[in-house]
C-alpha positions in Angstrom: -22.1 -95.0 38.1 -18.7 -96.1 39.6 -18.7 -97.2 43.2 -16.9 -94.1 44.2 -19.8 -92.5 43.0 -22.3 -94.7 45.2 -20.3 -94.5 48.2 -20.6 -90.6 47.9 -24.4 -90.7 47.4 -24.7 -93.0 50.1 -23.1 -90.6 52.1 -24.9 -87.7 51.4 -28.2 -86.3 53.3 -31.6 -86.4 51.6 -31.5 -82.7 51.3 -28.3 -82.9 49.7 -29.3 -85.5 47.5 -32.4 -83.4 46.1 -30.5 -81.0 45.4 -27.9 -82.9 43.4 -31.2 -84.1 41.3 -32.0 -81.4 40.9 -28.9 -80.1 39.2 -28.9 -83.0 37.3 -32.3 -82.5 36.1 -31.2 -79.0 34.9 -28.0 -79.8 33.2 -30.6 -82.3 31.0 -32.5 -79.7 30.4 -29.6 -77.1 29.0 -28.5 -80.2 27.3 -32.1 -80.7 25.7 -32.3 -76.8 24.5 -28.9 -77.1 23.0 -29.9 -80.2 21.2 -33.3 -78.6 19.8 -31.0 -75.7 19.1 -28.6 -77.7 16.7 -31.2 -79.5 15.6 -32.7 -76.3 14.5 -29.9 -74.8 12.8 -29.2 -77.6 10.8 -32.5 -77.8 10.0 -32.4 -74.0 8.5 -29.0 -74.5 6.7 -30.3 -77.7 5.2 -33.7 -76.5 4.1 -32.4 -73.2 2.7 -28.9 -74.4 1.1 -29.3 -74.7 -3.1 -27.9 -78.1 -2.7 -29.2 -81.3 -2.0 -28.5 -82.7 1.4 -28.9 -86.3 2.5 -27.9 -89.3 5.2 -27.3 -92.3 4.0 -27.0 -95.2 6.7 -25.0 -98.3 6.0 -27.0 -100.2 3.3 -26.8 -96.6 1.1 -30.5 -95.9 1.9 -31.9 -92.5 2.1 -32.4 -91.7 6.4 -32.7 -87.9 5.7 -33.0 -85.8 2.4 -33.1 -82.2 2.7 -36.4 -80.0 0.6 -33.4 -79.6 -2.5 -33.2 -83.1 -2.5 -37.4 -83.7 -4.3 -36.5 -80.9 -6.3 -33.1 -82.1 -7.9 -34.8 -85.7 -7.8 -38.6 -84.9 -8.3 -39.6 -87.5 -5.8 -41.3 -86.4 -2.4 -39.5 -86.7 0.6 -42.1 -90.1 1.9 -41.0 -91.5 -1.8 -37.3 -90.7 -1.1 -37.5 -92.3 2.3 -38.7 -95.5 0.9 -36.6 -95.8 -2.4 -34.1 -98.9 -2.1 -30.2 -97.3 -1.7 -28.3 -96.3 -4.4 -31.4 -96.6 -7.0 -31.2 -93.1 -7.7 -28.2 -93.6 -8.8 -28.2 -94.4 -13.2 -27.1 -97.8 -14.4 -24.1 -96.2 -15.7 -23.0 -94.8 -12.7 -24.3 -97.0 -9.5 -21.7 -99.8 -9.3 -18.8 -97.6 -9.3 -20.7 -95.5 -6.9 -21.3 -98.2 -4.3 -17.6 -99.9 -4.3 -16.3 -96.1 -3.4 -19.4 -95.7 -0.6 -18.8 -98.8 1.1 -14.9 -98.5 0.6 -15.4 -95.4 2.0 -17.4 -97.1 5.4 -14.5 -99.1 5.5 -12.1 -96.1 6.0 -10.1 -96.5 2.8 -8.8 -93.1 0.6 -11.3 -92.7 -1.6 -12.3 -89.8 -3.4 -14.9 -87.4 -1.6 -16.0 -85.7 -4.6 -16.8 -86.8 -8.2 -19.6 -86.0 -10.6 -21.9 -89.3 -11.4 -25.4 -89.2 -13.2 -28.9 -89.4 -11.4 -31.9 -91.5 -12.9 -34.8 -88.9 -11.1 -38.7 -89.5 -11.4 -39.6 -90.4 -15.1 -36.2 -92.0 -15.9 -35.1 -88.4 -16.7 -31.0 -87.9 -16.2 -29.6 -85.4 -14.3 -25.5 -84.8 -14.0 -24.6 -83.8 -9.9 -21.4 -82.8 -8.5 -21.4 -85.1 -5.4 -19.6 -84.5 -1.9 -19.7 -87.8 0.4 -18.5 -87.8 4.0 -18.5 -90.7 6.6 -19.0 -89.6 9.9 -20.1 -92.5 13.2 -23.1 -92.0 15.4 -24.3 -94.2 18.1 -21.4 -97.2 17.4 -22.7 -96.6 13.5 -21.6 -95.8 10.0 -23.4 -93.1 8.1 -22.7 -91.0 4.9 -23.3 -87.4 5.0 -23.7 -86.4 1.2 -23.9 -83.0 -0.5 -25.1 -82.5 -4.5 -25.6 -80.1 -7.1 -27.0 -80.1 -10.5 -24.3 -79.6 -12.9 -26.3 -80.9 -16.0 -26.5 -77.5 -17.7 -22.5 -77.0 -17.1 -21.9 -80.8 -18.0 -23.7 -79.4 -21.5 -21.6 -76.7 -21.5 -18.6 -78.3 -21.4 -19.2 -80.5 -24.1 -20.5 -77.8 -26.4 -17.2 -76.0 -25.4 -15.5 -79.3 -26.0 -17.0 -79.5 -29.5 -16.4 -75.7 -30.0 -13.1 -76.4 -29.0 -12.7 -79.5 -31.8 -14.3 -77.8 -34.9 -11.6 -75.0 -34.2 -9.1 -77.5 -34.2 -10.1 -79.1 -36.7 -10.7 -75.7 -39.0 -7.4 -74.4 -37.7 -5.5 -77.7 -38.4 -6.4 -77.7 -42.2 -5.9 -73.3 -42.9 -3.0 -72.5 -44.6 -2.7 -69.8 -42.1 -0.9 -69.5 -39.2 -3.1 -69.4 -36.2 -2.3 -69.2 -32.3 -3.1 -67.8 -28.9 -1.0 -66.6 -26.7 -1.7 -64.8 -22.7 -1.1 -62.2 -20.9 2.3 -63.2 -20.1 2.9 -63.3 -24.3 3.0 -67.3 -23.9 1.6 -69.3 -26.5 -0.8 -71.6 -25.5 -2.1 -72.5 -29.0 -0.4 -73.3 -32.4 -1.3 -75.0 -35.3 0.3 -77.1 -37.8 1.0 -74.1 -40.1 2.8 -72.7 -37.6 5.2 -75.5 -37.2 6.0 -74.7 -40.5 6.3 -71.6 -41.1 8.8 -71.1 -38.1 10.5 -74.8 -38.0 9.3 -75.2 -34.5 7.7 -77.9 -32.8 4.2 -77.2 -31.3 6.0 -78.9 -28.2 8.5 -76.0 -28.5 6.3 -73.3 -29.6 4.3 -73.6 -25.8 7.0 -73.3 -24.0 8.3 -70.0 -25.9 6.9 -66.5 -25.5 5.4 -64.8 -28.7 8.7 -62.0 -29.1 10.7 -65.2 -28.9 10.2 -65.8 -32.7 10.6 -61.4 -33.5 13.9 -60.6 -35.0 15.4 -58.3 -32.5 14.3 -55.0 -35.2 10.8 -55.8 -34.1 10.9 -57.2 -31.1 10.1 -53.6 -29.1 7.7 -52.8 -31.6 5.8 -56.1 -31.4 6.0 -55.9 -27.7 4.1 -52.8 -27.6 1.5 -54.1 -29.7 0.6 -57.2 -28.1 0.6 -55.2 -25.1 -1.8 -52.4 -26.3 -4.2 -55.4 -27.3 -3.6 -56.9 -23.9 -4.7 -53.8 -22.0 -7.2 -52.6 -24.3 -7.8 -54.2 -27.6 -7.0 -51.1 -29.8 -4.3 -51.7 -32.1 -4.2 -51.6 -35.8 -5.6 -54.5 -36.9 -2.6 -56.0 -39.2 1.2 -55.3 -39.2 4.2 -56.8 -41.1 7.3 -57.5 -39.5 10.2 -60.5 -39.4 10.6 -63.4 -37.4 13.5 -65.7 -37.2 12.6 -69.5 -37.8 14.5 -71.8 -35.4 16.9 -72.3 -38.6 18.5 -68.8 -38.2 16.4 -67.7 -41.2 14.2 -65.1 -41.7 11.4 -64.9 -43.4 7.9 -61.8 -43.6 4.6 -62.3 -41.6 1.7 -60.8 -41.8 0.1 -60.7 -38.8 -3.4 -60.1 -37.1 -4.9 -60.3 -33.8 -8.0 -59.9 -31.6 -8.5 -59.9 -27.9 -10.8 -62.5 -25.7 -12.3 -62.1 -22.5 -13.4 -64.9 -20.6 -13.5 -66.3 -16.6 -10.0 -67.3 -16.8 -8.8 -64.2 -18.1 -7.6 -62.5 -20.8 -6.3 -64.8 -24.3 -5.0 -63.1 -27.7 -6.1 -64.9 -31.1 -3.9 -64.6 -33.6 -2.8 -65.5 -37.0 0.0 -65.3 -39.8 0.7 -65.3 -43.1 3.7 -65.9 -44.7 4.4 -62.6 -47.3 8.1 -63.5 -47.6 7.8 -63.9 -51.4 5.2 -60.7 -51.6 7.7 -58.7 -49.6 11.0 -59.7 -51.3 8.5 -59.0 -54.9 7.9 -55.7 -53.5 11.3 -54.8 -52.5 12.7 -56.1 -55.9 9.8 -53.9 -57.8 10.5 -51.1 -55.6 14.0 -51.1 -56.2 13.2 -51.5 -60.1 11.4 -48.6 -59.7 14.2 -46.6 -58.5 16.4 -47.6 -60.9 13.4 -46.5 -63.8 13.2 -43.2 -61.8 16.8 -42.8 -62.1 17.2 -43.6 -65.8 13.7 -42.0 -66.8 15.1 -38.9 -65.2 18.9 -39.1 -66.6 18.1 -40.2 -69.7 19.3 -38.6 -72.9 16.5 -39.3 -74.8 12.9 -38.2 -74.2 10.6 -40.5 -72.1 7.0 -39.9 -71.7 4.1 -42.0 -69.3 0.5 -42.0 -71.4 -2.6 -43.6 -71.2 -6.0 -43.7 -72.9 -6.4 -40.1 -71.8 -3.0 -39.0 -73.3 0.4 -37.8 -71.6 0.3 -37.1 -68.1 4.1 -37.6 -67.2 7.6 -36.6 -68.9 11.1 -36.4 -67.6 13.2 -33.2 -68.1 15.1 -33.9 -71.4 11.4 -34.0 -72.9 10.9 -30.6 -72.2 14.3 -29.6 -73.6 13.0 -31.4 -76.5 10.4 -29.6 -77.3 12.1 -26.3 -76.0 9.2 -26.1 -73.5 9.6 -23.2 -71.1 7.6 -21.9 -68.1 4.0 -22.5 -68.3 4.3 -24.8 -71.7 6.5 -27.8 -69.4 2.9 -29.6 -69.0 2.2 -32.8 -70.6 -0.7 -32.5 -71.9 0.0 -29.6 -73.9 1.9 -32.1 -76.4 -0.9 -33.2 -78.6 -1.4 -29.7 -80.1 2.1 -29.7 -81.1 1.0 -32.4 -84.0 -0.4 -30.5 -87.1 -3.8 -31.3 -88.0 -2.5 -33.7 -90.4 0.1 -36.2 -90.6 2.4 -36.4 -94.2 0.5 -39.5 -94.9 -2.8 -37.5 -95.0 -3.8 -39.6 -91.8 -5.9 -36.8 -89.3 -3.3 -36.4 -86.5 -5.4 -37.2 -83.5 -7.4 -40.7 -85.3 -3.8 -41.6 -85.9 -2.4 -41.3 -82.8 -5.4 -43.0 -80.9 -4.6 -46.2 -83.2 -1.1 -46.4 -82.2 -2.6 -46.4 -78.7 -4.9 -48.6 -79.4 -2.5 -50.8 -81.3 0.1 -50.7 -77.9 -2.9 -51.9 -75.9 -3.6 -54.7 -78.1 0.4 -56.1 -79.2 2.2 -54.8 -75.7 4.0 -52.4 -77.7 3.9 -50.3 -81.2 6.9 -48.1 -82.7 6.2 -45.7 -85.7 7.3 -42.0 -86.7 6.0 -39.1 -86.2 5.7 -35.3 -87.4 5.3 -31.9 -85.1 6.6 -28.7 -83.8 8.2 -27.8 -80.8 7.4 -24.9 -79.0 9.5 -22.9 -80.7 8.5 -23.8 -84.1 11.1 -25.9 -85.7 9.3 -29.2 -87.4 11.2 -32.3 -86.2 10.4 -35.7 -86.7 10.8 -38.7 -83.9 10.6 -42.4 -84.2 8.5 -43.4 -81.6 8.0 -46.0 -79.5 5.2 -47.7 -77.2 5.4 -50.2 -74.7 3.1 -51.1 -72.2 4.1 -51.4 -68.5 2.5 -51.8 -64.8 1.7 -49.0 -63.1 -0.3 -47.9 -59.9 -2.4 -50.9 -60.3 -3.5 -50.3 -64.0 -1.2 -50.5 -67.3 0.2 -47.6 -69.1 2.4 -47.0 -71.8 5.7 -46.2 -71.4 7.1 -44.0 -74.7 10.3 -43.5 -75.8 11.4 -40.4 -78.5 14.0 -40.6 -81.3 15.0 -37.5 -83.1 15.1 -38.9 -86.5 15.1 -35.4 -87.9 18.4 -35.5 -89.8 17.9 -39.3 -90.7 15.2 -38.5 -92.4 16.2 -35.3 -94.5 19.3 -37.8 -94.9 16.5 -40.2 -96.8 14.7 -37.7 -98.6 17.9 -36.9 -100.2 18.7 -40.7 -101.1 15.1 -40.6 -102.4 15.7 -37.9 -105.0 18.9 -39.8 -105.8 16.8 -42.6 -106.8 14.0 -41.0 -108.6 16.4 -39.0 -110.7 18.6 -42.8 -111.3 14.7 -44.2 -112.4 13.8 -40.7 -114.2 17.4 -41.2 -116.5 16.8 -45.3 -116.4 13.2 -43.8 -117.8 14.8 -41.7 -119.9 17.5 -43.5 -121.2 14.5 -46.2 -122.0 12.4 -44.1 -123.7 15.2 -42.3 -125.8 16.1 -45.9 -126.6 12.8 -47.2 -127.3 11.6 -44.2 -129.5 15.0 -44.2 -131.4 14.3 -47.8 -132.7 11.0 -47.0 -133.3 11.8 -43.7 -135.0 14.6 -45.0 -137.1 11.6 -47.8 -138.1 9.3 -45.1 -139.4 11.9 -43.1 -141.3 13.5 -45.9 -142.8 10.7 -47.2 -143.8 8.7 -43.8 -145.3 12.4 -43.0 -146.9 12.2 -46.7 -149.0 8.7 -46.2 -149.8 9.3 -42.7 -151.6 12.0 -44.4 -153.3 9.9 -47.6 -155.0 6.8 -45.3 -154.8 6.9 -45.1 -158.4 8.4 -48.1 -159.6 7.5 -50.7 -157.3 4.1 -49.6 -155.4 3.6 -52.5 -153.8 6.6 -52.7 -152.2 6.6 -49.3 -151.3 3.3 -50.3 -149.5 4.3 -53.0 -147.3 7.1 -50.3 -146.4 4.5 -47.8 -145.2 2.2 -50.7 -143.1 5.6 -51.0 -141.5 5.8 -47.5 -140.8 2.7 -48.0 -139.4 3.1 -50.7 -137.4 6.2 -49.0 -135.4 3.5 -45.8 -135.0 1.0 -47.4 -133.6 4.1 -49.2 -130.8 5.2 -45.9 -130.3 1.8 -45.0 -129.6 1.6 -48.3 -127.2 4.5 -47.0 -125.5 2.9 -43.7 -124.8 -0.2 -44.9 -123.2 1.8 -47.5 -120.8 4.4 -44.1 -119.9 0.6 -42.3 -119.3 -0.4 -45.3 -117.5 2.1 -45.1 -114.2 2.5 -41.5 -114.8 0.5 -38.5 -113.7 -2.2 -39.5 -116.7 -3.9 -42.4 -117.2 -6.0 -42.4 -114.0 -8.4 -45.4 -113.6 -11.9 -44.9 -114.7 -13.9 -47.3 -111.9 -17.1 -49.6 -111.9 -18.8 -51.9 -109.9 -17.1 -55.1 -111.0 -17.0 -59.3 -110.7 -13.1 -59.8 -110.7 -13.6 -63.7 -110.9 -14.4 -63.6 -115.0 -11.8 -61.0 -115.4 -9.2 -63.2 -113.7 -10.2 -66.0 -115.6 -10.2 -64.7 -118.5 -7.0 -62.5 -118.6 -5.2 -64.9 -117.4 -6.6 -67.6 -120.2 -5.6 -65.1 -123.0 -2.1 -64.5 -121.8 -1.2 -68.3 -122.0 -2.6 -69.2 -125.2 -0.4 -71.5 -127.3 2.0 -71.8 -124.1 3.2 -74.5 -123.3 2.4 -73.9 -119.3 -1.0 -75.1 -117.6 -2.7 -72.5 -115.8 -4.3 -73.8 -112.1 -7.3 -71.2 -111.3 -8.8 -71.3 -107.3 -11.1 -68.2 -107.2 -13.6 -68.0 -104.3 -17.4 -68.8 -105.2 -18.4 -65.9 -102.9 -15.6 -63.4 -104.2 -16.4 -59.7 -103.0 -16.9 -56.7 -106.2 -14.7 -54.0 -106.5 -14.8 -50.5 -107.9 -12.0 -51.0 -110.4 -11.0 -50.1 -114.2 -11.5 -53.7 -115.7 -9.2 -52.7 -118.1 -6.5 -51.9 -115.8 -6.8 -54.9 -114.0 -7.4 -56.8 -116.9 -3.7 -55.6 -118.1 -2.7 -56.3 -114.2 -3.5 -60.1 -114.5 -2.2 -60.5 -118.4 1.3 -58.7 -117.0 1.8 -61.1 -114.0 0.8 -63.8 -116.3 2.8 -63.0 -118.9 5.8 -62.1 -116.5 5.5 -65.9 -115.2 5.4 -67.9 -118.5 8.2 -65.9 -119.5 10.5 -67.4 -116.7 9.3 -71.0 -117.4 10.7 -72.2 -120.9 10.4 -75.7 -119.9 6.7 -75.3 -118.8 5.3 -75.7 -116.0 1.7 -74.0 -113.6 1.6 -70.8 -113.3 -1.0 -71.0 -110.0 -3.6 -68.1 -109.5 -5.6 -67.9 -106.2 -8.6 -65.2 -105.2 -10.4 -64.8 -101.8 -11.8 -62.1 -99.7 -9.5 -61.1 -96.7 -10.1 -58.8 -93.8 -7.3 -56.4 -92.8 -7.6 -55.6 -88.7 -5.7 -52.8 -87.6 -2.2 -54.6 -87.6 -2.4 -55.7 -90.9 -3.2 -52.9 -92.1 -0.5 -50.2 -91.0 2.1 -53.0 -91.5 1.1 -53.0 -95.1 0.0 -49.1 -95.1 -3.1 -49.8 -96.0 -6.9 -49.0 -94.6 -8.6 -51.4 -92.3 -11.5 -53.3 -93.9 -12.3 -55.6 -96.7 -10.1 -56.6 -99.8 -9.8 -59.1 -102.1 -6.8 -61.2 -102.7 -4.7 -62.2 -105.9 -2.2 -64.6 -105.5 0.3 -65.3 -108.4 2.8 -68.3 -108.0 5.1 -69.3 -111.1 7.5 -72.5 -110.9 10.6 -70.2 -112.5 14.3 -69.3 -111.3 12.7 -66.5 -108.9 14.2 -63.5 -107.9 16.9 -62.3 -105.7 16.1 -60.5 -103.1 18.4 -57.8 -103.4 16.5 -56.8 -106.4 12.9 -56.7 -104.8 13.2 -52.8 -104.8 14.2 -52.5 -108.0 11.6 -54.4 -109.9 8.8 -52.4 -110.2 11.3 -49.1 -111.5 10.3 -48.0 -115.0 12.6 -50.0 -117.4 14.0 -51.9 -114.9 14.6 -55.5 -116.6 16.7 -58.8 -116.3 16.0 -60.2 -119.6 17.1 -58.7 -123.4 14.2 -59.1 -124.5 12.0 -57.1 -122.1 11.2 -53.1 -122.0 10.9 -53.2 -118.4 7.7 -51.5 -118.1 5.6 -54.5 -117.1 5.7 -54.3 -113.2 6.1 -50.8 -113.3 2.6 -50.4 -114.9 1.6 -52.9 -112.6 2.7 -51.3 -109.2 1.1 -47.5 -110.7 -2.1 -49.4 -111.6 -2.7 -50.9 -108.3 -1.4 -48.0 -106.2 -4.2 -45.9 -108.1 -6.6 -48.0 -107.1 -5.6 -47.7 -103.6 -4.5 -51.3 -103.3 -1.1 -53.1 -102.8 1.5 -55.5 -104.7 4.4 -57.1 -103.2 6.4 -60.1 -104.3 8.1 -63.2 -102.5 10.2 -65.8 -104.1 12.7 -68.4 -103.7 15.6 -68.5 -105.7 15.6 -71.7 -108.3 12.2 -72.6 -106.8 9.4 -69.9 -107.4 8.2 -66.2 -107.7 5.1 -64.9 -106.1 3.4 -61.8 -106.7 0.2 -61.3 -104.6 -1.9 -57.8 -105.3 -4.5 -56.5 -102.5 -7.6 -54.6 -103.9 -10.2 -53.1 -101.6 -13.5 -55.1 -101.9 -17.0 -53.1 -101.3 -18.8 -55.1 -99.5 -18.0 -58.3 -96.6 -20.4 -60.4 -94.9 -18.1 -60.4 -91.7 -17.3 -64.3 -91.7 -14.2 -64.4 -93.6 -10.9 -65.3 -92.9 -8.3 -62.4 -91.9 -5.4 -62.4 -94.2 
């Protein structure tokens, strides 16, 4: 007490004083309750708070640890109150730890809140979010401290963290644009592809808004989209538009996006894909397609759209054609205006699905064809196939020719021609039959004249006679032979001996070597032997006459397989044939001439009758077969004949 104080008390009565002790004696006893009070209410707040309280005193040892502190730590309070300070704290963590506590007691800026790591009972680990206050009491330094357990959201975060890097890392190496952006259209997100596709810099790219990048024609609709997924999510789930890169250009995206909820709000993902080269394919096909549309349906000249199942499409001049009208301008009415039969005796329909077919297999097929219009006139059209794209499948695309005229025109050269070979024939024959004739009479007319006086002359006169009779009669059965008459009579035969030998017979006492390669394995036929037999000794003999000098005259024989090209290049059926090949070493033969060769008395030599390839080509046509020829002038002639086999094994060669 001061002395101002003593002097007062000094002065005052006894009762007086007693009642000042009184009133001091009370005041300590307000003071008291208040003190039990506070003491109580921190005492409620620090045994009921979901954190860990505790005091520290100087030396960092527990003085006070609320009932949150044994269960974040496992320890009882009497085992908290004795540890040593700071041992709670892990190896990893307590040396920082203490240089901030005791900078702290020293009154130095430090932080007051940090996450560290706990060692608790059992050396398990524990992650805390601490709060450290200093605060003086009785001329002392303590630490008021505050934790709680953040282990579970320290796990968290670094699943989120390595969430976060394996979408990096899987949105680093797509070759597809990927961002986010927020609710404010900023991007907070881009990858590498993105860079790319619009020549900005992922630097730039976060400081830019997502309808930076629009062109302006789809800025307002892009706008509304990102919005609508903003708000609510619903919005188609991929659009097209433009985007300017950051060099002015433009180029087509494809683009994608859903909406993510999460504590800090609301996030778009998104991604890209660059279509420019799709779209600018598209547009060029589209405008192809209007340019076909525009021809297709101004053309001159029917076109027709067909598939497997037969027309379906046509444009207009098609229908005036085929002088459809009303009800009868459908497509697929045109396949009953084939007849049942085509001139080549092909069925109409089996014919038609081949040249299909065959457009399917090559890309594209052109051949004639005979009908009707509606009306009934018979026209003929060249036609043609190609195959084209269309609606995600292939069809064939046909164009008509009327070839109507050209071909009456043809028929007409045609009966020009047979009548020039029916008066070369007849010229030949006339000619052939007048030497032959004059022959006979002469010879019967000196005969009567030595009959008497010199019979044996007169004899040899009559065995000429007969002699030129029995040519004339030679000449009569090759005229039957390529005419109407003469038809083959067939049988199972080997062709290798009749090759062989033919051929053998032809060249004897020539002076050219024969070179013979016939197949081991050749196929039978059904063929006149004797026909075939004259076939090989005409070729043969055809050959050794254009080689005075000598020479090989090469024959060659295999089986051959004709598919479906072959064959209607060649007219021919599909299937198995065998194969003569007949190669001389001779002058050859113009090509001009190659249509004129196998005409009836057709020749280039004086000596000839011109008969020899004609018998030849009506021989091997009867027997359904072909002959054509090839040849190199001063070099070689080639003559290779096609007869149909009866039976393959289905491993040979195609022609």
């Amino acid at each position: 007490m001061s002395e101002k104080s003593n002097s007062q008390l000094d002065a005052m009565s006894r009762e007086d004083l007693l009642r000042y002790c009184k009133s001091l004696q009370q005041d300590c006893l307000q003071l008291n309750d208040r003190l039990e009070f506070a003491e109580e209410r921190f005492n409620v707040f620090a045994d009921n708070i979901q954190a860990a309280v505790y005091i520290l005193d100087e030396d960092g040892k527990i003085i006070y640890g609320n009932p949150f502190l044994t269960t974040l730590t496992d320890y009882s309070n009497a085992e908290l109150l004795q540890l040593p300070g700071f041992s709670l704290i892990h190896p990893d963590s307590r040396a920082a730890a203490v240089e901030i506590n005791q900078a702290r007691l020293r009154g130095e800026d430090v932080p007051n809140k940090y996450d560290l790591k706990l060692q608790v009972k059992g050396d398990k680990v524990k992650w805390i979010e601490l709060h450290m206050t200093k605060f003086e009491l009785h001329g002392k330094n303590f630490t008021l401290g505050t934790s709680i357990d953040v282990t579970a959201r320290k796990a968290n975060a670094a699943e989120l963290r390595r969430s976060e890097e394996k979408f990096k890392a899987f949105t680093e190496n797509l070759q597809v644009m990927v961002y986010t952006y927020n609710d404010e259209g900023k991007f907070t997100y881009a990858n590498k592809i993105c860079e790319e596709v619009t020549g900005f810099s992922r630097e730039e790219l976060l400081q830019m808004k997502l309808d930076d990048i629009f062109h302006e024609d789809y800025k307002k609709i892009a706008r509304s989209r990102a919005r609508q997924r903003l708000v609510s999510g619903r919005e188609k789930p991929v659009f097209q538009m433009q985007i300017v890169r950051k060099n002015g250009e433009t180029r087509w995206l494809e683009s994608a996006g859903i909406r993510l909820e999460s504590d800090l709000g609301v996030t778009i993902l998104g991604n890209g894909i660059d279509i420019t080269e799709r779209m600018e394919a598209e547009l060029a096909l589209k405008e192809s397609e209007e340019k076909f549309r525009l021809l297709y349906e101004h053309s001159e000249d029917p076109m027709l759209l067909l598939d497997e199942n037969g027309f379906f499409d046509c444009n207009q001049e098609t229908f005036r054609y085929l002088k459809a009208e009303g009800d009868e301008q459908d497509a697929s009415l045109f396949p009953g205006l084939s007849p049942s039969l085509q001139p080549d005796g092909q069925r109409s329909d089996e014919k038609f699905q081949k040249m299909i077919e065959l457009a399917y297999k090559t890309g594209h097929n052109r051949f004639d064809w005979f009908f009707r219009t509606f009306s009934g006139h018979e026209i003929w059209a060249d036609v043609s196939f190609t195959v084209i794209p269309f609606e995600h499948r292939e069809i064939i695309f046909s164009v008509w020719t009327d070839i109507t005229e050209r071909n009456r025109m043809q028929e007409e050269v045609l009966k020009l021609r047979k009548l020039e070979s029916v008066g070369r024939l007849a010229g030949g024959i006339a000619h052939d039959f007048n030497n032959l004739l004059t022959g006979i009479m002469g010879n019967i007319e000196i005969a009567g004249l030595r009959l008497e006086k010199q019979p044996e002359k007169a004899h040899k006169s009559l065995e000429k006679a007969l002699k030129a009779a029995l040519r004339a009669a030679g000449l009569t059965q090759k005229l039957l032979t390529f005419a109407k008459g003469g038809e083959p009579i067939k049988a199972t035969a080997e062709l290798g001996e009749i090759i062989r030998d033919s051929a053998e017979f032809s060249l004897t006492g020539s002076k050219v070597a024969l070179d013979l390669v016939i197949a081991d394995d050749l196929w039978p036929a059904e063929v006149d032997t004797g026909q075939i037999s004259q076939v090989i000794q005409n070729l043969v003999i055809n050959a050794d006459s254009e080689m005075s000098d000598g020479g090989i005259i090469k024959i060659v024989a295999e089986n051959v397989i004709l598919d479906l090209v072959q064959a209607e290049s060649l007219s021919l059926q599909v299937g198995a044939y065998i194969k003569m090949l007949v190669r001389d070493q001779g002058n050859g033969i113009p090509e001009e001439l190659f249509d004129k060769i196998f005409d009836p008395f057709f020749t280039t030599r004086s000596e000839g009758s011109g008969l020899g390839l004609s018998v030849i080509h009506s021989i091997v046509k009867k027997h359904n077969g072909k002959v054509s020829v090839r040849s190199e002038l001063g070099s070689f002639a080639e003559f290779t004949v096609l007869l149909p086999a009866l039976k393959y094994s289905g491993k040979e060669k195609n022609l």
